[in-house]
C-alpha positions, 0 to 999 in steps of 0.5 A: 497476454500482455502484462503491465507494470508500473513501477513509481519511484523518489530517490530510489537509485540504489534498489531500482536496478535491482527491481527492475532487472527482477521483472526484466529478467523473467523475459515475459514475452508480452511486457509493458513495463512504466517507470515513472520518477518524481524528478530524484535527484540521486541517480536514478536518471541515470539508471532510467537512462540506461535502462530505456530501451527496454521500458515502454515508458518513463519519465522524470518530473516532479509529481503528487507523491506515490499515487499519483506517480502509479495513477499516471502510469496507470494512464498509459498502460495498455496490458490486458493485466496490470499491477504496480510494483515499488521500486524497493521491491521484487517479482519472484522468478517465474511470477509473470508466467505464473500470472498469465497462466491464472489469467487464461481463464477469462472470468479471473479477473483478480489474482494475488499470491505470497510475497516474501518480507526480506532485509539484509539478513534474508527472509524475515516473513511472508505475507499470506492473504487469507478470505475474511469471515465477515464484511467488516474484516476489510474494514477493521485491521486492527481487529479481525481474526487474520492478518492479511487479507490482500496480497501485497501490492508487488504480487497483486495483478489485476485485469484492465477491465477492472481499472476501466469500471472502478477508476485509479487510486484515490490520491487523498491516500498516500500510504494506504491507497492500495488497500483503498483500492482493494477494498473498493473492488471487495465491496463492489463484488469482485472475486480475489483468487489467491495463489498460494506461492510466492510472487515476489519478494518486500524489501523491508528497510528503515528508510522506506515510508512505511517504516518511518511515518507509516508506522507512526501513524499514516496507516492508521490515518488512511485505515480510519479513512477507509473505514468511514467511507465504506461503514455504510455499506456493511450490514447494520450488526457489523455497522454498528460493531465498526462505528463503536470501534472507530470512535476509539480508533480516532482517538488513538489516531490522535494520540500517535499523530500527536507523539510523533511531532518533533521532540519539543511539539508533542505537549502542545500537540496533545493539548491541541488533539484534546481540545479538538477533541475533548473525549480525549482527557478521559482517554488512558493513552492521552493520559500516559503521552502527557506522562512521558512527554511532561517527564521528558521536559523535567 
């Protein structure tokens, strides 16, 4: 069963060697493995360059951000199962026979399993989907009884088909378009079959995206998005439950987005989220910004 990869990278020299060796390595018999680079301009050419025998594709060039460098790998892979992989993270020794094994049977067409977070200093957690109680708990991260309700983008394999029926990744999301798209294909039916061991490994590191504006308030942002896109399909009890807490959620979105302008915008940022907004001047949180950002200026 042939297997494909993509893998997306900016500026990423210094861990892509690394990745790519954890998926090369494996020596999986039947592997695409796609590479596509935003045009870097830290070495990661050369690393492409001596890598290229063994990728099935790559290019270097200026693209849209992360989703649209996966969707235009996504375009050329011919596997009968994909997935995508950062290019700061790594597959677990083993994974890509473990996932062809889950795929032999052919109504899986979802499969996704535990990925480690690591550092420096080793293993500082894991990531374990669990299935959701209630519809809405795909819709509502900052409220369900589980933390993880997909895998991680690294050890999440899905099968063409599903890329045939239910399109690319949404490329207005540009932190969250994973969980978009995961939760496009919960909504629309499809079976997730979770295996409980450990596929590969997430690099946790200060200059990653998610660390600095995801963090911040890029996830919020796009977890807002997804919600309001998808509410309607919910059943009406969990519809109105969501469409209250969102309405509290787009304030907080406002407050965060606002915090984390530059040091000297954050007052007229608040005052700008408020007027947009005016729901926002009996909000506590707005309250306490303009405290602190009023205290800073003193």
């Amino acid at each position: 069963m042939k297997i494909s990869i993509v893998i997306p990278t900016y500026n990423q020299a210094g861990y892509l060697e690394e990745t790519l060796r954890s998926v090369l390595d494996q020596k999986y018999p039947e592997l695409e493995l796609i590479v596509c680079d935003g045009a870097s301009t830290d070495g990661t050419r050369d690393v492409l360059d001596r890598y290229s025998p063994q990728l099935a594709w790559w290019c270097s060039e200026k693209d849209r951000g992360q989703t649209d460098a996966i969707n235009k790998g996504l375009r050329r892979i011919t596997g009968e199962v994909w997935s995508y992989l950062n290019s700061d993270d790594l597959l677990a020794t083993g994974s890509l026979a473990r996932v062809a094994q889950a795929f032999a049977d052919p109504d899986v067409v979802w499969v996704g399993g535990v990925s480690t977070m690591f550092d420096e200093k080793g293993e500082r957690g894991r990531i374990e989907p669990v299935p959701p109680q209630r519809m809405r708990d795909y819709l509502t991260p900052w409220n369900r009884p589980m933390k993880y309700l997909f895998p991680c983008s690294n050890v999440c394999f899905l099968r063409r088909s599903l890329l045939n029926a239910h399109g690319t990744f949404d490329e207005a999301l540009h932190y969250g378009m994973d969980m978009e798209y995961y939760t496009r294909l919960a909504f629309a039916g499809c079976t997730l079959i979770r295996i409980p061991e450990v596929l590969g490994h997430w690099r946790w590191h200060e200059q990653s995206k998610t660390m600095t504006d995801g963090v911040a308030y890029r996830f919020l942002q796009d977890e807002v998005r997804i919600a309001e896109h998808f509410i309607d399909r919910l059943p009406e009890d969990e519809r109105r439950e969501v469409a209250a807490e969102l309405v509290q959620m787009r304030k907080h979105l406002a407050v965060r987005r606002a915090m984390h302008s530059g040091k000297d915008g954050k007052f007229g940022r608040l005052v700008r989220e408020a007027t947009a907004n005016p729901a926002l001047v009996a909000f506590r949180p707005w309250l306490g910004a303009v405290r602190e950002t009023l205290f800073q200026k003193a």
